[in-house]
C-alpha positions in Angstrom: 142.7 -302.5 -135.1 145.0 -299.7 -134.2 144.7 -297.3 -131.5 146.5 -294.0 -130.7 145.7 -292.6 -127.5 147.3 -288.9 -127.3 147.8 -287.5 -123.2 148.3 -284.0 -123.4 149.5 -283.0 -119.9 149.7 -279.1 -119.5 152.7 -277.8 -118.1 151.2 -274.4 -116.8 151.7 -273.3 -113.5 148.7 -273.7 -112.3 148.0 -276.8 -113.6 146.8 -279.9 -111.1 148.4 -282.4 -113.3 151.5 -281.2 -112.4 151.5 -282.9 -109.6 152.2 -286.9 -109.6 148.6 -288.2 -108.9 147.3 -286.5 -111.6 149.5 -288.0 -113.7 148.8 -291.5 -112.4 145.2 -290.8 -112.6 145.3 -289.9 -116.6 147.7 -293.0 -117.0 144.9 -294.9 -115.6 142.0 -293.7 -117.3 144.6 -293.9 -120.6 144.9 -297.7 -119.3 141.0 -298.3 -119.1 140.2 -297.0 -122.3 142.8 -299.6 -124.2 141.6 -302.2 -122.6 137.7 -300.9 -123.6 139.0 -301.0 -127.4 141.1 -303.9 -127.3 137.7 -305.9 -125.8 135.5 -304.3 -128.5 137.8 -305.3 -131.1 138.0 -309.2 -129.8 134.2 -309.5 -129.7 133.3 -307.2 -131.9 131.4 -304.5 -130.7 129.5 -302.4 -132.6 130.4 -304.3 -135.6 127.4 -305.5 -137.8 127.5 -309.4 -138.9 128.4 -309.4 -142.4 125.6 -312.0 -144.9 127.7 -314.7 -146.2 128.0 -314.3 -150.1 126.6 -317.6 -150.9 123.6 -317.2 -148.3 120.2 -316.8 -151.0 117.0 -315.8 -150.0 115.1 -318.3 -148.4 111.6 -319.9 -148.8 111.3 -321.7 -145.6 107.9 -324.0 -144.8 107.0 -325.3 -141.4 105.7 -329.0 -142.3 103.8 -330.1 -139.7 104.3 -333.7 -138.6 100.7 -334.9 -138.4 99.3 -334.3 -141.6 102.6 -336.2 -143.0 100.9 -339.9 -143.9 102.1 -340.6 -147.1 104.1 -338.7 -150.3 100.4 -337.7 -151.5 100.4 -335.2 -149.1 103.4 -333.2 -150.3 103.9 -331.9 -154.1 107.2 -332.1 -155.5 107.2 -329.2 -157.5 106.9 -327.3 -154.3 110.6 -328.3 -153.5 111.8 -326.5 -156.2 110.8 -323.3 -154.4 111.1 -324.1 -150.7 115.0 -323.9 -149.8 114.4 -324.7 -145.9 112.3 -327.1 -144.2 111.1 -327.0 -140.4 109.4 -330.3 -139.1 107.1 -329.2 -136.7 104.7 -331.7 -133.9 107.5 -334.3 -134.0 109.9 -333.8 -130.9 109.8 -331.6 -127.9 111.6 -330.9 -124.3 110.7 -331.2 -121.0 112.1 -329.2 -118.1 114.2 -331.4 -117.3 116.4 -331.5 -120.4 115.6 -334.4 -121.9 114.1 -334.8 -125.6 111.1 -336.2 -126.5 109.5 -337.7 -130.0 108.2 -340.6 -131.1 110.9 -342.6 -133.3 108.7 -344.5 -135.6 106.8 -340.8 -136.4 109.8 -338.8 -136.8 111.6 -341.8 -139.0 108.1 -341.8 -141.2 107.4 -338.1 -141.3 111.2 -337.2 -142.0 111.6 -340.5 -144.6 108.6 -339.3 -146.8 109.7 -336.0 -146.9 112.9 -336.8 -147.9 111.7 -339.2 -150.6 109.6 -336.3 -151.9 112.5 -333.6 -152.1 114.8 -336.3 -153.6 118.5 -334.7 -154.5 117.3 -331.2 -154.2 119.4 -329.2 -151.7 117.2 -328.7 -149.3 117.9 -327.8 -145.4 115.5 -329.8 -142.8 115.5 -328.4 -139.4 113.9 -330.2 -136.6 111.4 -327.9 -134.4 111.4 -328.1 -130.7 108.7 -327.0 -128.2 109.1 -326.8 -124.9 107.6 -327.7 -121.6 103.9 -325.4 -121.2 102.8 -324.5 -117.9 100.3 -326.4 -115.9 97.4 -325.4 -114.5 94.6 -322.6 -114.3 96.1 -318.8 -114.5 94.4 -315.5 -114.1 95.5 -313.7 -117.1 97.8 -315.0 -120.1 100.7 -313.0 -118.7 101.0 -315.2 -115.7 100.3 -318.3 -118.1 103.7 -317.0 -119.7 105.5 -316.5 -116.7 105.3 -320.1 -115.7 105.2 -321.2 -119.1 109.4 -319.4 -119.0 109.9 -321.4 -115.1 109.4 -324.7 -117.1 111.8 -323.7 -119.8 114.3 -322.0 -117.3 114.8 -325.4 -115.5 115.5 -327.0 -118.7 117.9 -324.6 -120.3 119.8 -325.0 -116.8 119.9 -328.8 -117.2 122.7 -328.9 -117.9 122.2 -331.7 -120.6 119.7 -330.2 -123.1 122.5 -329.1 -125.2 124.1 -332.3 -125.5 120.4 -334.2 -125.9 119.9 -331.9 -128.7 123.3 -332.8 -130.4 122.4 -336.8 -130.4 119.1 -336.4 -131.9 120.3 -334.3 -134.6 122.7 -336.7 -135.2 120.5 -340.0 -135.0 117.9 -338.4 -137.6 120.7 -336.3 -139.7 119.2 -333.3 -139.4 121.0 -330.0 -140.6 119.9 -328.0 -137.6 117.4 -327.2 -134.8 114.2 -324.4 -134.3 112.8 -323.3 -131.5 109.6 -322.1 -130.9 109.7 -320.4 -127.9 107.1 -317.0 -128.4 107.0 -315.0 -125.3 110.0 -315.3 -123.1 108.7 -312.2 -121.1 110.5 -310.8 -118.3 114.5 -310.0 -118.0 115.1 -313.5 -116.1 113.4 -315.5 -119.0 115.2 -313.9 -121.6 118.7 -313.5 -119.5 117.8 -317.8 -119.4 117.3 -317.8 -123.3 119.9 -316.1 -124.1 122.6 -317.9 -122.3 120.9 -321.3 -123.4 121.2 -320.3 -127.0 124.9 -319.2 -126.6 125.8 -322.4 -125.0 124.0 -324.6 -127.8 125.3 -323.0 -129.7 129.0 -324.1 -129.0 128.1 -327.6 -129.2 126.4 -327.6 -132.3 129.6 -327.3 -134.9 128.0 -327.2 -138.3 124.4 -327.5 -137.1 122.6 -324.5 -137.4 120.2 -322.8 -134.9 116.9 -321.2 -135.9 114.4 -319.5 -133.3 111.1 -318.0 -133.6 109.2 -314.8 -132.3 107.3 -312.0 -132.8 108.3 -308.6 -133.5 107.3 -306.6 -130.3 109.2 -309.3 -128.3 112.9 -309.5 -129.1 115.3 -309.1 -126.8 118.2 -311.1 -127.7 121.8 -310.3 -126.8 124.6 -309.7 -128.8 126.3 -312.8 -128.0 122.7 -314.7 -128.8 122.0 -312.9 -131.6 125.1 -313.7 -133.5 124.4 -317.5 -132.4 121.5 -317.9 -134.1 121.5 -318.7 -138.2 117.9 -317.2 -138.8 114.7 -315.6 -136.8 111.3 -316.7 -138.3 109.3 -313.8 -137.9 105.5 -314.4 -137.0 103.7 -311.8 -138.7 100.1 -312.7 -138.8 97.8 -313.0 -136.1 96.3 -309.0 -136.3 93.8 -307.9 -138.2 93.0 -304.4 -139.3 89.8 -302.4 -138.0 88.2 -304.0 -141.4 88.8 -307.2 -139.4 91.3 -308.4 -142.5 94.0 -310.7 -142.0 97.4 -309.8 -141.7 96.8 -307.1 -144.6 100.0 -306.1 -146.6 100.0 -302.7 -145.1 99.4 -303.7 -141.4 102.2 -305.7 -141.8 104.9 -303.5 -143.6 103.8 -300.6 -141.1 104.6 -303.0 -138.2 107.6 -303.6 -139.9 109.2 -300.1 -140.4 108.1 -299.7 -136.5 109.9 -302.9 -135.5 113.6 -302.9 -133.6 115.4 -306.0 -134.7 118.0 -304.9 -132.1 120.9 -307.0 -132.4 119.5 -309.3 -134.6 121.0 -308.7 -138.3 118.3 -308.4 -141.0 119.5 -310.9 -143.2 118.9 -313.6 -140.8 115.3 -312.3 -140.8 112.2 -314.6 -142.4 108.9 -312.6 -142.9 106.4 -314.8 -141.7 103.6 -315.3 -144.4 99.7 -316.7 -143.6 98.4 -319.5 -145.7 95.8 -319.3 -143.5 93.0 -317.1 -141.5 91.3 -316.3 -138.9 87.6 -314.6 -138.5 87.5 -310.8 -137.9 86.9 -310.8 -134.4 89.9 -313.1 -134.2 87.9 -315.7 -132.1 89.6 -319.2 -132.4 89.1 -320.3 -135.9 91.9 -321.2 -138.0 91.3 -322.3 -141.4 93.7 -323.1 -144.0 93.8 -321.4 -147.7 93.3 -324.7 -149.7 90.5 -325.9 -147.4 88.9 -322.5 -148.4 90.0 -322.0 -151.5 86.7 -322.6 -153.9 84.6 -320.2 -152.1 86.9 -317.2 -151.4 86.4 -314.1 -153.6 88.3 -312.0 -155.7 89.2 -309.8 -152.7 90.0 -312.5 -150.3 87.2 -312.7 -148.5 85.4 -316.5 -147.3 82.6 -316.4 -145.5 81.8 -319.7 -143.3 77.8 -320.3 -143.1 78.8 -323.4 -140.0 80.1 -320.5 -137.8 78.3 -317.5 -139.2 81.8 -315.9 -139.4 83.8 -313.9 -142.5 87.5 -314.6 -143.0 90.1 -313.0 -144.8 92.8 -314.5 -146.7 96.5 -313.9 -148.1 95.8 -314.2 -151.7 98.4 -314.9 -154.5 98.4 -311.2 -155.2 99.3 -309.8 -150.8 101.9 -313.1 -150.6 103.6 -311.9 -154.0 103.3 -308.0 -152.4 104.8 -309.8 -149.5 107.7 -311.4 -151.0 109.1 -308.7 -153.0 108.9 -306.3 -149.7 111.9 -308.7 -148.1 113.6 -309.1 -150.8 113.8 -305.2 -151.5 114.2 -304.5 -147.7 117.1 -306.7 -147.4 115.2 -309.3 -145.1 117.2 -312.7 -145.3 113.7 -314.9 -146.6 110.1 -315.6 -146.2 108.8 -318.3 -144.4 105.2 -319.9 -144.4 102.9 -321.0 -141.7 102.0 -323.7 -142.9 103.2 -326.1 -145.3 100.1 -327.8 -145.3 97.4 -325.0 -145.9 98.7 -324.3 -149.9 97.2 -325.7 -152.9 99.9 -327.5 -154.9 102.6 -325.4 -156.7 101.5 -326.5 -159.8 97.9 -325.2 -159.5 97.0 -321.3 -160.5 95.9 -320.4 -157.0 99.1 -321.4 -155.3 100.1 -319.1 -152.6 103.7 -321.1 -153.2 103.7 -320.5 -156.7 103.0 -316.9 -156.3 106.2 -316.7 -153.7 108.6 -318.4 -156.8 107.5 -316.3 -159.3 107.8 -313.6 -157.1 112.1 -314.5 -156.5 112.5 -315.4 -159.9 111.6 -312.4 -161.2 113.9 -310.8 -158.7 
C-alpha cells in the first residue's frame, strides 16, 4: 500500500503555523497518521477475508457419539452429500485445561464412521464441550455467568491449547468445534476471544470450528479470522403458530442478524431434523422417530404428551438450502445426524439438501 500524505503549511501573515511548534505539531499528527496506515495495512484492517476458490459449500452433520454402535446406524449414501463431519458427546474440557474422552468410545465411534465414509473426502472435526456450572442459580443468566468462570479458568490454563493439539493428533482428526453458546458478558468474550487466537497458532493445518447463535456474536477481528467456519444455531423459536423454526422466521432473523467480523462464507445455516412442541416445553423429538405420522403440512401430534409438534419437512430444508447458497452463506449444517431417515428413502431431509446443491 502506498500513502501520500500532503502538509500544506500557510505562509500568511497571520498564520499560527508560522511559528515552529505549529510546525512540529502537524509533523506529528503527519507522523501518527503513517503509522495508523502502515498498522492497518500489516493486519489488515478493514479488509474483508477473501473465500478460498476451492472452498465448496458445505453440508456439515453433527454425529452424535452415543447413538454410534455399529455401521447400521449410518447410511453410506448419506456421505455422498455430507462434506463435513462433527463428532459430538465424545471428548470435553475441564477448567483446568485438561481433555477428557473415553479412548475405547472415541476409537469405536470415530472407526465405524470412518469405515462407513470409506475414501470419500470427508472432513471429521472433533466437538468439545466445556466445563458447566455447578449448583442451583436464580435465573439462567447467572447459570451462564458461571457457566463462562469455568471456561475462563480453562482458556487461561495455559495448556488447553497444547492438550487439544495431542488429541487431534492421537485420533487424526482434521480439526476441532466448540460449542460454547452463550459467552455473555465482555470478560467472557474478551476470554474467548483470546483463547481462540492463541489455538489457533498452535493448530498449523488443523482447522477451528465454533458454534453460536445469532444474537450472540461478538467475536474480534483477530478471532474472527481464526476461525475456519461458525455453525449457526437456527432453530429453537417458534412462530406465534407455535411452528418450528419456520422458513420465514428464520430468513427474517437472518436479514436482522450482524455477523460483525465474522465473514459470511465461513457461515453454516443451522437446519432442524428435529422439533419441539409449540409451547417449546422440553420435548425434543427427532424427524425419523416421527416420520409416519406427520402430515402433509408438517405437523405430528403426540397423544403420550398431549402435545403438537412441527417439523422441517423435505420441502422448508430444500427452501432452506437454496437461501445460503443464494445469500452467499459458506454451508448448511444439520442438528442432528441421527434424526434423518436414510438418504436413500423419499422422505429424507438429507436427500432433499443434495438435490437441493445439485441443482445449484
Amino acid at each position: 500500500m502506498t500513502v501520500v500524505i500532503y502538509i500544506i503549511i500557510s505562509k500568511g501573515e497571520g498564520s499560527v503555523l508560522k511559528n515552529k511548534v505549529g510546525i512540529k505539531c502537524l509533523k506529528a499528527i503527519a507522523l501518527v497518521i503513517v503509522l495508523a496506515l502502515v498498522a492497518c495495512s500489516f493486519f489488515g484492517c478493514g479488509k474483508e477475508e477473501v473465500k478460498p476458490e476451492n472452498r465448496d459449500f458445505k453440508v456439515t452433520a453433527y454425529i452424535r457419539g452415543d447413538y454410534i454402535k455399529s455401521e447400521d446406524d449410518l447410511c453410506s449414501e448419506d456421505f455422498d452429500i455430507i462434506t463435513d463431519v462433527i463428532v459430538f458427546e465424545c471428548a470435553s474440557f475441564d477448567s483446568n485445561g485438561e481433555v477428557i474422552y473415553e479412548k475405547d468410545k472415541l476409537e469405536s465411534v470415530l472407526g465405524i464412521i470412518r469405515n462407513v465414509i470409506g475414501d470419500r473426502d470427508i472432513n471429521i472435526t472433533l466437538n468439545l464441550l466445556g466445563p458447566s456450572a455447578q449448583g442451583e442459580f436464580e435465573s439462567w443468566e447467572k447459570q451462564m455467568k458461571a457457566q463462562s468462570d469455568e471456561h475462563n479458568k480453562a482458556f487461561k490454563s495455559g495448556i488447553l491449547e497444547d492438550n487439544i493439539v495431542s488429541v487431534l493428533d492421537e485420533f487424526d482428526f482434521q480439526g476441532v468445534h466448540f460449542d460454547y453458546e452463550y459467552p455473555l458478558s465482555n470478560k467472557a468474550w474478551h476470554c474467548y476471544n483470546k483463547f481462540l487466537v492463541s489455538l489457533d497458532e498452535k493448530l498449523g493445518d488443523y482447522t477451528l470450528g465454533v458454534s453460536g447463535v445469532e444474537w450472540n456474536m461478538n467475536y474480534s477481528s483477530e478471532s474472527a479470522k481464526a476461525i475456519d467456519s461458525l455453525e449457526l444455531m437456527m432453530y429453537d423459536y417458534v412462530d406465534e403458530n407455535g411452528k418450528h423454526a419456520t422458513f420465514e422466521d428464520i430468513t427474517k432473523r437472518l436479514e436482522e442478524t450482524d455477523f460483525g467480523k465474522v465473514a459470511l462464507w465461513k457461515v453454516n445455516l443451522g437446519l432442524p431434523f428435529y422439533s419441539r412442541p409449540t409451547d417449546l416445553d422440553a420435548f425434543w423429538y427427532g424427524y425419523n422417530s416421527c416420520f409416519e405420522d406427520i402430515d402433509k403440512d408438517g405437523w405430528y401430534h403426540c397423544p403420550e404428551i398431549d402435545k403438537d409438534f412441527w417439523f422441517n419437512t423435505p420441502k422448508v430444508i430444500a427452501q432452506k438450502t437454496e437461501y445460503a447458497i443464494e445469500n452467499g452463506y459458506g454451508g448448511v449444517m444439520v442438528w442432528h445426524y441421527n434424526c434423518d431417515l436414510p438418504s436413500t428413502e423419499e422422505g429424507s431431509l438429507f436427500r432433499a439438501i443434495g438435490d437441493t446443491v445439485v441443482k445449484k
